[in-house]
C-alpha positions as CSV (number, residue, x, y, z in Angstrom):
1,X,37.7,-19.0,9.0
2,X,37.7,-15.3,7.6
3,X,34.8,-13.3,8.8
4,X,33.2,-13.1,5.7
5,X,33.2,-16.4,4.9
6,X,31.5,-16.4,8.7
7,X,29.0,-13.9,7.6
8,X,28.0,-16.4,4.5
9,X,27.3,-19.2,6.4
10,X,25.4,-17.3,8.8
11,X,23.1,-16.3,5.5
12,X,22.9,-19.7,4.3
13,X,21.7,-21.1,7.8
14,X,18.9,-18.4,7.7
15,X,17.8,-20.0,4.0
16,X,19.3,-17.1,1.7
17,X,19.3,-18.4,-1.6
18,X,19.6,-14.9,-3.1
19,X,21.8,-11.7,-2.5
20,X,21.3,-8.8,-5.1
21,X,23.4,-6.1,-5.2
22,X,26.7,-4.7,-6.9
23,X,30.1,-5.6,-5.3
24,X,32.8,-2.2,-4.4
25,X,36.4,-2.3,-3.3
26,X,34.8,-2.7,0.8
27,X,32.8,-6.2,-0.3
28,X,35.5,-8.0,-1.8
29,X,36.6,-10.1,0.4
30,X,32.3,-11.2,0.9
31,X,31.8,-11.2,-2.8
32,X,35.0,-13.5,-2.6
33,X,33.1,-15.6,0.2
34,X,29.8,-15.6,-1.8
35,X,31.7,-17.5,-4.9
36,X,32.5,-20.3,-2.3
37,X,28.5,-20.8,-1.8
38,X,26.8,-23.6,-2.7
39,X,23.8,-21.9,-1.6
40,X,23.5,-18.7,-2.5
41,X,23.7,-16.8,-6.1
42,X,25.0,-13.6,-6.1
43,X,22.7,-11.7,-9.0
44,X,25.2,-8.6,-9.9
45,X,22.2,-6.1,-10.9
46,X,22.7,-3.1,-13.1
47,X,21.5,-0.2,-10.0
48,X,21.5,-0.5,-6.1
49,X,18.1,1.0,-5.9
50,X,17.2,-2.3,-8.1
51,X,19.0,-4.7,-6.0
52,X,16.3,-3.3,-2.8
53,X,13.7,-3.3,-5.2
54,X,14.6,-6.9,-6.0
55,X,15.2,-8.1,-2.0
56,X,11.7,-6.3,-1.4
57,X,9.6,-8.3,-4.1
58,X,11.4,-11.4,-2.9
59,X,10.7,-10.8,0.8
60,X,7.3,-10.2,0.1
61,X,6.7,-13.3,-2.0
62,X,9.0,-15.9,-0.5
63,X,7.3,-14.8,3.1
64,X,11.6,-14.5,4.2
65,X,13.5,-11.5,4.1
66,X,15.0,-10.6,0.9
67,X,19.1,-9.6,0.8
68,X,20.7,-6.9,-1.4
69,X,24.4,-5.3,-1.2
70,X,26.0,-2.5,-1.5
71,X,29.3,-1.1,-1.2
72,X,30.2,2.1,1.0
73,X,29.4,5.1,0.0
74,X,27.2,5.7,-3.0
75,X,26.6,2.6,-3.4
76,X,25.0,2.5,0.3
77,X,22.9,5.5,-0.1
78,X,21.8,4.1,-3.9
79,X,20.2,1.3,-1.9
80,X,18.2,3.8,0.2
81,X,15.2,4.8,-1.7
82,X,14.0,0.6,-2.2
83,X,15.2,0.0,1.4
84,X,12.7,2.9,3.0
85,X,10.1,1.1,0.6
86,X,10.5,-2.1,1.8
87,X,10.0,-0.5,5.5
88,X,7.0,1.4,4.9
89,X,5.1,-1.6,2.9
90,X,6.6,-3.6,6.0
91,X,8.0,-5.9,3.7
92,X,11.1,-8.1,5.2
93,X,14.6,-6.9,3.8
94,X,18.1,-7.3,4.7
95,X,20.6,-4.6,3.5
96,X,24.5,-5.1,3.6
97,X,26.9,-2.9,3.0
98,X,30.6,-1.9,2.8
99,X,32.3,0.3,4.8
100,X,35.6,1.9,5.3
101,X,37.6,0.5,8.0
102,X,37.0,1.8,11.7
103,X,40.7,3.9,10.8
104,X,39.9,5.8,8.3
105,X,36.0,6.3,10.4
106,X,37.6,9.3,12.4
107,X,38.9,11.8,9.9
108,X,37.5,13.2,6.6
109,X,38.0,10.3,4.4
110,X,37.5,9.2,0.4
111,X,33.7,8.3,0.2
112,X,33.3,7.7,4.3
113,X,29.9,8.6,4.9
114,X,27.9,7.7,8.6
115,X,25.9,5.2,6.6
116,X,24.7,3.6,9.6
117,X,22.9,6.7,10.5
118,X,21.6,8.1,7.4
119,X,19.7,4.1,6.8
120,X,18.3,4.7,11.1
121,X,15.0,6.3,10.1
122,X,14.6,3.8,7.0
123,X,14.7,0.9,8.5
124,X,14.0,-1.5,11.8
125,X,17.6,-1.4,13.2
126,X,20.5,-0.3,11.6
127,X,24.0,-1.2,12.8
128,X,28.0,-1.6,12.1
129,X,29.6,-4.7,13.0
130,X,32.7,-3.4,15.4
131,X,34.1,-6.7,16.2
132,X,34.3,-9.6,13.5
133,X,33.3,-11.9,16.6
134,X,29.5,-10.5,16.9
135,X,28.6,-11.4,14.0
136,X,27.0,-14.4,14.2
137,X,24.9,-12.5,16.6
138,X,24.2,-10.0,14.4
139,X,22.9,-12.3,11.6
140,X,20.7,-13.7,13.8
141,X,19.2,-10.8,15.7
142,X,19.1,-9.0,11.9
143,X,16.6,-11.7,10.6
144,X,14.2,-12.2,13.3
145,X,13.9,-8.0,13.7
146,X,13.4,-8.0,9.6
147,X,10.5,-10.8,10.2
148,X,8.7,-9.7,13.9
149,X,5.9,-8.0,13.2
150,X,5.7,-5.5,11.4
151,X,8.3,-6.0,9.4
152,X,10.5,-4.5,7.6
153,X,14.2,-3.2,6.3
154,X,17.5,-3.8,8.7
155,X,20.8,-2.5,7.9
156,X,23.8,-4.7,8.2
157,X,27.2,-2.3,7.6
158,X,30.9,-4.3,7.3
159,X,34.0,-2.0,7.7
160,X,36.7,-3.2,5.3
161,X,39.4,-3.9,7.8
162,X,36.9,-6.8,9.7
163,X,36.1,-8.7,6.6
164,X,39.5,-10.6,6.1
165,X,39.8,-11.2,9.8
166,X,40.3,-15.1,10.8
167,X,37.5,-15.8,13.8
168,X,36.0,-19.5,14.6
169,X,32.7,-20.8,13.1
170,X,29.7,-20.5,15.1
171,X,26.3,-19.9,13.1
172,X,23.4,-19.4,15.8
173,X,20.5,-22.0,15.5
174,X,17.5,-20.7,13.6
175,X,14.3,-20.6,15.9
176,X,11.0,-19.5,14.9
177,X,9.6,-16.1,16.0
178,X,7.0,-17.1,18.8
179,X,3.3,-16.3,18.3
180,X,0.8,-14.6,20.6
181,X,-3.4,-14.9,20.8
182,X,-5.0,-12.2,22.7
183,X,-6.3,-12.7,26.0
184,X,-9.5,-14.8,26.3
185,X,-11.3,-11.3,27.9
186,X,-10.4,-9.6,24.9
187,X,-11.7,-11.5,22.5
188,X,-14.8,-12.1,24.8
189,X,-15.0,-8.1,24.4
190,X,-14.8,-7.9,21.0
191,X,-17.4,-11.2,21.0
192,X,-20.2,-8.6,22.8
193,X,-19.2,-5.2,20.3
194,X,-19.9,-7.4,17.8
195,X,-22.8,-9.0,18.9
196,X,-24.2,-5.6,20.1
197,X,-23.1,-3.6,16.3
198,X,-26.4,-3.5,13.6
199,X,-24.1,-2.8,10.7
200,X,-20.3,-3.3,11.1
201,X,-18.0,-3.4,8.9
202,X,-14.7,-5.4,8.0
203,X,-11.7,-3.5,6.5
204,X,-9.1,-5.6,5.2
205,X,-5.5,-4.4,5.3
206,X,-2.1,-6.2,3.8
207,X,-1.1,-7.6,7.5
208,X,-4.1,-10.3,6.6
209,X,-1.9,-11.3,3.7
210,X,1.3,-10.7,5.4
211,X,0.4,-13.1,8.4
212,X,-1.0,-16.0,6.5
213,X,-4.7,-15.2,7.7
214,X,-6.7,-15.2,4.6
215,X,-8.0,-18.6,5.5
216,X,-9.2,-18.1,9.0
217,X,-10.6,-14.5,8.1
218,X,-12.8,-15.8,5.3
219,X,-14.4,-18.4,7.4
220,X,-14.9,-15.6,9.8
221,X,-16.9,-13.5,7.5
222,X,-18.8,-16.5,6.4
223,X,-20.3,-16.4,9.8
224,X,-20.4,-13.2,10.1
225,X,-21.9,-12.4,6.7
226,X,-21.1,-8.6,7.1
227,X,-19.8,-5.9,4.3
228,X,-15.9,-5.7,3.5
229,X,-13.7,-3.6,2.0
230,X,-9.8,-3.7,1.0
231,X,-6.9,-1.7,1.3
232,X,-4.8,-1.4,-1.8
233,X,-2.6,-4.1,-0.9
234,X,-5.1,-6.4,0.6
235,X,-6.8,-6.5,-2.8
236,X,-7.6,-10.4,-3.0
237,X,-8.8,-11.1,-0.4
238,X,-11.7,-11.8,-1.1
239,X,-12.7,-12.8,-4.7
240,X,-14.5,-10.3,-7.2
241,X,-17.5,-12.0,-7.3
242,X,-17.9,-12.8,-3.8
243,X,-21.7,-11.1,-2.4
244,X,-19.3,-9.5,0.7
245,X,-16.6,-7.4,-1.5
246,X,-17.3,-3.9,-1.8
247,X,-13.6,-3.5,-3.1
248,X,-11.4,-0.8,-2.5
249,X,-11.0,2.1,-0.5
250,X,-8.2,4.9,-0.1
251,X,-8.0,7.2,-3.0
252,X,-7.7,10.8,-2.8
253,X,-10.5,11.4,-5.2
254,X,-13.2,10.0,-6.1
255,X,-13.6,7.2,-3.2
256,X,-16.7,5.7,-4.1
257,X,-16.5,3.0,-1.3
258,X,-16.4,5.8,1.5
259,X,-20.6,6.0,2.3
260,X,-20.1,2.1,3.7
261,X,-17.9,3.1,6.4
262,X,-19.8,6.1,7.0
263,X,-23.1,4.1,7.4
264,X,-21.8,1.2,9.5
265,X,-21.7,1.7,13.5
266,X,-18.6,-0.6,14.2
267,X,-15.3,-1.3,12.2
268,X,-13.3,-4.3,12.4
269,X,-10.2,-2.9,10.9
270,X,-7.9,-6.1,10.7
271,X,-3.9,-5.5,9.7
272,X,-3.9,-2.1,8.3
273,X,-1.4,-0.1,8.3
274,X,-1.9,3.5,8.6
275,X,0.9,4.0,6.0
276,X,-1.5,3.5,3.1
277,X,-4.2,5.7,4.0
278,X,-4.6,7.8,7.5
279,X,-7.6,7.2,9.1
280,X,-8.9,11.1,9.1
281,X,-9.2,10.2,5.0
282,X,-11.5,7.6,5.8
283,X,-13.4,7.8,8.7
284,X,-14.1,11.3,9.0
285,X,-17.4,10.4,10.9
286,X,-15.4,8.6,13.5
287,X,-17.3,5.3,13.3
288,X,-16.1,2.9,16.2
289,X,-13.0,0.9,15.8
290,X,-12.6,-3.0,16.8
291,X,-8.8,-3.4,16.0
292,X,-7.3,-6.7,15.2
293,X,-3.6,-6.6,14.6
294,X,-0.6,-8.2,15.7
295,X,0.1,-4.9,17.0
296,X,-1.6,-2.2,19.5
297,X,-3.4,0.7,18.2
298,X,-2.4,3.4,17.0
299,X,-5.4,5.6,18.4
300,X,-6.4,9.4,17.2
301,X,-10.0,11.0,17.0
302,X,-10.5,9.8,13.8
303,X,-9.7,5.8,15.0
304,X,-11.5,5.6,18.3
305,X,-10.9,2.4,19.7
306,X,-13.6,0.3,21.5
307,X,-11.5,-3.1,21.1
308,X,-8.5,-4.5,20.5
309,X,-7.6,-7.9,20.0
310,X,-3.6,-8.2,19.8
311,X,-1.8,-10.8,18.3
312,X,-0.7,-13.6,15.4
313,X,-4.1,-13.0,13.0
314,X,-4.0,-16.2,11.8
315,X,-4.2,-17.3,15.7
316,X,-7.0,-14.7,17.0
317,X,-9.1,-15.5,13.9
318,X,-8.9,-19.6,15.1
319,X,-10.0,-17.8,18.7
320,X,-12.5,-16.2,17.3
321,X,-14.2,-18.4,15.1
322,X,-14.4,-21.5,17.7
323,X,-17.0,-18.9,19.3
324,X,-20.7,-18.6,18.6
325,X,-20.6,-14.8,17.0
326,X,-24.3,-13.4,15.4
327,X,-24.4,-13.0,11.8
328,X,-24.9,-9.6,10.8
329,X,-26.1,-9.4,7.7
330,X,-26.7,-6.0,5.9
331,X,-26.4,-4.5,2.3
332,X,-25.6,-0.7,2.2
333,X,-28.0,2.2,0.5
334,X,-28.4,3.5,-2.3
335,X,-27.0,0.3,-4.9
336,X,-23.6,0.7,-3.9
337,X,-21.8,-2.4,-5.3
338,X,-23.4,-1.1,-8.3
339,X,-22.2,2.5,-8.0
340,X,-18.6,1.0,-7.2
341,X,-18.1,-1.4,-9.9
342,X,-19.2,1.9,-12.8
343,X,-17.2,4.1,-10.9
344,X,-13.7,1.8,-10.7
345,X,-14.7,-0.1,-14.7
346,X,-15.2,-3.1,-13.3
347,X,-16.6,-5.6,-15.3
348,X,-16.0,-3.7,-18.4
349,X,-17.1,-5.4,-21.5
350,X,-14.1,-5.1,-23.7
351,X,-14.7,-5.1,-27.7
352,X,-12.0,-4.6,-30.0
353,X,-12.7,-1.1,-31.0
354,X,-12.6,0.5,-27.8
355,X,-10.2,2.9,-26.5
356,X,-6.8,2.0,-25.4
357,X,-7.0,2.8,-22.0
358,X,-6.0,1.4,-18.8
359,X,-9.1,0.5,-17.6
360,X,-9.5,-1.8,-21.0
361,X,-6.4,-3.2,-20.9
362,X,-6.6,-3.9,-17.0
363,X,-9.6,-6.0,-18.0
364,X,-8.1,-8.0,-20.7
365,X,-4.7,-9.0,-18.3
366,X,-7.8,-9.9,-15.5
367,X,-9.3,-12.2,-18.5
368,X,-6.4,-13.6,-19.1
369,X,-4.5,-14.4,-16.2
370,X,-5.0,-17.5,-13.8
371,X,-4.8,-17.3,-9.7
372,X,-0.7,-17.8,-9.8
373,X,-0.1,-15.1,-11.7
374,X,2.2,-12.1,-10.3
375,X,0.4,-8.6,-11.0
376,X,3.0,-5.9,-10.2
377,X,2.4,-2.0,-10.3
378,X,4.4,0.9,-10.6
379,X,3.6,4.0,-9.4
380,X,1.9,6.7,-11.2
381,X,-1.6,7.5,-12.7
382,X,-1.9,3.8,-13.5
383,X,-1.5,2.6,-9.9
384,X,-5.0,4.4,-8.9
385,X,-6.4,2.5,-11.9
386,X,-5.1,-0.7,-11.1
387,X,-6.4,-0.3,-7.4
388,X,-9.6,0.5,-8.4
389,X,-10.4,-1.8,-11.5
390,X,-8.4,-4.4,-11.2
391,X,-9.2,-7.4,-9.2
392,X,-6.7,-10.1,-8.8
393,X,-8.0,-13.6,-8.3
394,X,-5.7,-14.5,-5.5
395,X,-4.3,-13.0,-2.0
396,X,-0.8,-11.6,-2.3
397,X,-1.2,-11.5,-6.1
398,X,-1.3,-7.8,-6.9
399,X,1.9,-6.0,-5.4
400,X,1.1,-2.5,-5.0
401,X,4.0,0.1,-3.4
402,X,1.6,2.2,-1.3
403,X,3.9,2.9,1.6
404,X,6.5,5.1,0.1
405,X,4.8,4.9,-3.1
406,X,8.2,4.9,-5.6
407,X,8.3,4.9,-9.2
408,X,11.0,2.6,-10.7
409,X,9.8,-0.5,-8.6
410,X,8.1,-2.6,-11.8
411,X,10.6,-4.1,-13.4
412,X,13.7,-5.1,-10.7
413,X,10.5,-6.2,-9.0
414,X,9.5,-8.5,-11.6
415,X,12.8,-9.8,-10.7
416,X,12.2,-10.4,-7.6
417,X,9.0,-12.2,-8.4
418,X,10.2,-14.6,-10.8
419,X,12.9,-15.5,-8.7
420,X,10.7,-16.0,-5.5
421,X,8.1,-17.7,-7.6
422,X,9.9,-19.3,-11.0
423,X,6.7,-21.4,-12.2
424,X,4.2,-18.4,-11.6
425,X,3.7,-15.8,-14.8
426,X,4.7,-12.3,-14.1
427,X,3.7,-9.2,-15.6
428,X,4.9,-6.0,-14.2
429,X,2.1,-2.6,-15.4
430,X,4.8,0.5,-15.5
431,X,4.3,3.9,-16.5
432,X,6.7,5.4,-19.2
433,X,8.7,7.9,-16.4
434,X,8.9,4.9,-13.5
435,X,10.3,2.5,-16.4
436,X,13.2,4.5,-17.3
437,X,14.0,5.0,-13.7
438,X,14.8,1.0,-13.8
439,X,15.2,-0.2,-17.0
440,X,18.4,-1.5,-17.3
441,X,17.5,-4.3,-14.8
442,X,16.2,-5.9,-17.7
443,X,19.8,-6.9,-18.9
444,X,19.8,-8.6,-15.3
445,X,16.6,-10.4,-16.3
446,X,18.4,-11.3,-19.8
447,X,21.3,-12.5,-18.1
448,X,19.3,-14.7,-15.8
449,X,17.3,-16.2,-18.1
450,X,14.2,-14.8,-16.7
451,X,10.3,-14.6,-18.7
452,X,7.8,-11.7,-17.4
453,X,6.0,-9.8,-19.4
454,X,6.6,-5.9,-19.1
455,X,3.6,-3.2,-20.3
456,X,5.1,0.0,-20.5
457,X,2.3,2.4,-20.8
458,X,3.5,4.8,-23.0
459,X,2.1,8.7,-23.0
460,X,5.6,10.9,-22.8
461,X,4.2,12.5,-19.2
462,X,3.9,12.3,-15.7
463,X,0.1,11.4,-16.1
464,X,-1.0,11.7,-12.5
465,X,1.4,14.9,-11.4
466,X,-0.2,15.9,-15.2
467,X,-3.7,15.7,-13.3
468,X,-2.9,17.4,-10.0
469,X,-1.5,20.4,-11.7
470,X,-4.4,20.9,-14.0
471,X,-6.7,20.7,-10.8
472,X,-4.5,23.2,-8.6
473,X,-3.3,25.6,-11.2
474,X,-4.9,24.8,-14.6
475,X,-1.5,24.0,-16.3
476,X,0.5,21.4,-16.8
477,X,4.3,22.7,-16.5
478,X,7.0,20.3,-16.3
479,X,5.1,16.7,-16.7
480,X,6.4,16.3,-20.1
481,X,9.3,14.5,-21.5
482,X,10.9,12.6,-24.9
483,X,11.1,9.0,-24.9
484,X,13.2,6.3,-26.7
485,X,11.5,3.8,-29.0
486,X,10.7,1.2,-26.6
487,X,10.5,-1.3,-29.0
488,X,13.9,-1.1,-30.3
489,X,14.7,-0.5,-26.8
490,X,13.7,-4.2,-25.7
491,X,15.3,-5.3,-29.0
492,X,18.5,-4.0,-28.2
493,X,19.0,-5.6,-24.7
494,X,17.7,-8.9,-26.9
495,X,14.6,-9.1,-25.6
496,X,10.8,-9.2,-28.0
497,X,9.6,-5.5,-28.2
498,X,5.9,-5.0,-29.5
499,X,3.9,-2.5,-30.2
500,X,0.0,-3.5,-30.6
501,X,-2.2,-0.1,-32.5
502,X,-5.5,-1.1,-30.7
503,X,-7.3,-3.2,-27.9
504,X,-7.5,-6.9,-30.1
505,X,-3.7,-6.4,-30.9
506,X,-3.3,-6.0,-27.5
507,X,-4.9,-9.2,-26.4
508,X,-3.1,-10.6,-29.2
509,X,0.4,-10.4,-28.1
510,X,-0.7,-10.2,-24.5
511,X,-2.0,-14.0,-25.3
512,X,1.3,-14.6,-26.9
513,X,3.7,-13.3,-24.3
514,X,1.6,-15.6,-21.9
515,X,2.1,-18.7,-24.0
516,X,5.7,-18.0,-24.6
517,X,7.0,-19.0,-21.1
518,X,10.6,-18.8,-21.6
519,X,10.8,-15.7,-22.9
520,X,11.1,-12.0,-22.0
521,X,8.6,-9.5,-23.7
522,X,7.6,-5.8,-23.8
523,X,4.8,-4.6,-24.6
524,X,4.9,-0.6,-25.7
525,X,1.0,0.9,-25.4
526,X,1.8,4.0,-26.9
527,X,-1.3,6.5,-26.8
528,X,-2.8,9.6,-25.9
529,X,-5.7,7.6,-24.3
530,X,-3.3,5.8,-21.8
């Protein structure tokens, strides 16, 4: 069979059911393959940096890696800013792409560029097929790198002279990626630190959700009936209401959750990745460090290890709670829950002539959403607001880019959702300078028949660049911009556009874009207050 019809079935055999991308003159003959598939729809998107946006949603959501495609070229390096974000939020993401053939490799040629090595610092492994006959091995070795732990972005590269090459059929068998507990004298260890702590603490990062752990880590803390506290995209993990959730923690100002970890005398920091917030930001007092991840420490002044236990979470959690561990109860000084819920607006009590701001609308979508729905984030001012107010009611609900942290992911990301999850609702929370980046993608949803609710929130600047200039220089200078009329915007890609004036008019067709299910809808909050 030809090589690209090799490299197909390889894709189906891992469980690929979607590749998003745009094809070039180097993927025709696998855009030609892809047609054949029974399997696997090819979703033609509008940008590259959409089609990684789309395959990193997925990834995350669908718990296997997500596909896009690219051609050589531009079209490769296009893909490169949603690919490096997929890597840094560790979420699992296969990138293919075109190349010129291994002739025209040598000399300075039309749109060659070392593509293989500009994607090496972005991703897990990056490599170029050289011989149509690896690639079944390839395929393979791409996926399970993509899913180990922690995973993240691979780059697959096909020069244009292997693709039509006739090879034999030989997809390697799928096997699953083998799990490890730590070693019973570790987690006897970290049995006597824990025993021996008066106040520790539990920090919750997004390798609990990543791992499938939320189960076994919630019994835990039932037993252990200590303090919590989330990273951004851990949010979930524990419920709102539940008496051990002292929410959030990382921001750059105002962290109101910070005098917890400064009171406690032992951290049990379980899957977090350093990528969302270094530890010098947060433990500045050096507290001791019980780590519990499926990877070693990464150890610094500021996270002094005392333990670690290494391994599958969902497995050292099982360990751990078949052992007889003290409860260590403790509530920390000063009213803090209180001080944390009025600092983030939690529990705001929305009436209808309010403000329009984010913190008010965050608590209507909370009111008004169920466990399944999707909660998705752009980045921007919003994004601090949404990690500090907003609490989903379900792990894995809220997805939060806070690894690379790049505007534009909302909407192809919504994308992503609805096609990893079609019966869940999805509502992607964009600022006005990260939807434009993206928001042609909505045709893509159009053309896939697709119903998420978009909330564009709509002030004509860069809110949160708005904020650090008038704190470092007292101006504002190039944060500003024009916008289109979103409204007619949504209308002109076919698509309901609304406008709401105030907070009960935002309920209103919030309620409305909920109950129509087969439809796409934008909602423009257009304000000063926003």
């Amino acid at each position: 069979m030809k090589a690209t019809d090799l490299l197909v079935q390889c894709l189906e055999n891992e469980g690929v059911e979607y590749i998003y991308g745009i094809m070039g003159k180097e993927t025709l003959d696998l855009i030609d393959s892809l047609s054949k598939s029974k399997q696997i729809k090819f979703v033609n998107v509008r940008h590259e940096q959409g089609a990684a946006f789309m395959a990193d949603i997925y990834g995350r959501l669908a718990k296997k890696p997500g596909v896009c495609l690219a051609t050589l070229g531009p079209g490769a390096t296009n893909l490169l800013t949603g690919i490096s974000s997929a890597n840094l939020d560790h979420s699992p993401v296969i990138a293919i792409t075109g190349q010129a053939g291994l002739e025209r490799q040598h000399p300075e040629s039309h749109q060659y560029l070392d593509v293989v090595k500009i994607f090496e610092p972005a991703t897990k492994w990056s490599v170029q097929i050289k011989d149509s006959q690896t690639i079944s091995t390839i395929i393979r070795k791409a996926f399970r790198v993509a899913q180990m732990e922690k995973p993240g972005a691979v780059l697959i590269e096909l020069p244009e002279n292997l693709a039509p090459q006739m090879i034999p059929s030989n997809p390697l068998p799928v096997s699953p990626i083998p799990k490890s507990t730590p070693i019973s004298q570790a987690i006897e260890y970290a049995r006597s630190l824990i025993n021996q702590s008066n106040k520790p603490l539990v920090i919750i990062g997004n390798g609990v959700i990543r791992q499938e752990a939320v189960d076994e880590l919630l019994t835990f803390m039932e037993n252990l009936k200590a303090p919590a506290v989330h990273s951004f995209m851990a949010k979930g993990v524990l419920s709102k209401d539940h008496p051990l959730n002292y929410f959030t923690f990382g921001f750059t100002k105002q962290d109101v959750v910070l005098p917890i970890i400064e009171e406690s005398d032992l951290l049990l920091v379980v899957g977090f990745d350093f990528v969302e917030k270094l530890p010098k930001e947060w433990n500045k007092k050096q507290r001791p460090v019980l780590h519990i991840d499926p990877l070693p420490a990464e150890m610094n002044e500021h996270y002094p290890v005392k333990g670690e236990l290494v391994g599958d979470l969902k497995e050292t959690f099982n360990a751990l709670n078949s052992l007889e561990i003290q409860s260590k109860p403790w509530v920390p000084s000063g009213n803090l829950k209180e001080q944390i819920k009025a600092a983030y607006q939690i529990d705001l009590e929305v009436k209808g002539n309010q403000a329009l701001t984010v913190e008010n609308i965050l608590t209507i979508i909370e009111n008004l959403t169920t466990e399944k729905t999707i909660v998705i984030s752009d980045v921007g001012a919003h994004k601090v607001s949404i990690a500090r107010t907003y609490q989903p009611k379900q792990a894995g609900r809220l997805i939060i880019s806070n690894g690379l942290a790049s505007m534009g992911i909302a909407v192809p990301g919504a994308i992503g959702a609805k096609l990893a999850c079609p019966d869940d609702p999805v509502i992607c929370i964009t600022g006005d300078g990260g939807a434009l980046m993206n928001i042609s993608e909505i045709e893509t949803a159009k053309r896939l028949g697709l119903s998420f609710i978009i909330i564009v929130l709509n002030n004509s600047a860069l809110k949160l660049e708005e904020q650090m200039m008038q704190d470092k220089f007292a101006n504002s200078f190039g944060t500003s911009f024009g916008n289109p009329d979103f409204v007619k915007l949504a209308e002109s890609f076919g698509i309901k556009g609304v406008r709401p004036n105030d907070l009960i008019e935002f309920e209103t067709e919030l309620k409305n874009a909920l109950n129509q299910s087969h439809e796409l809808t934008l909602i423009d909050v257009h304000g000063m207050n926003v």
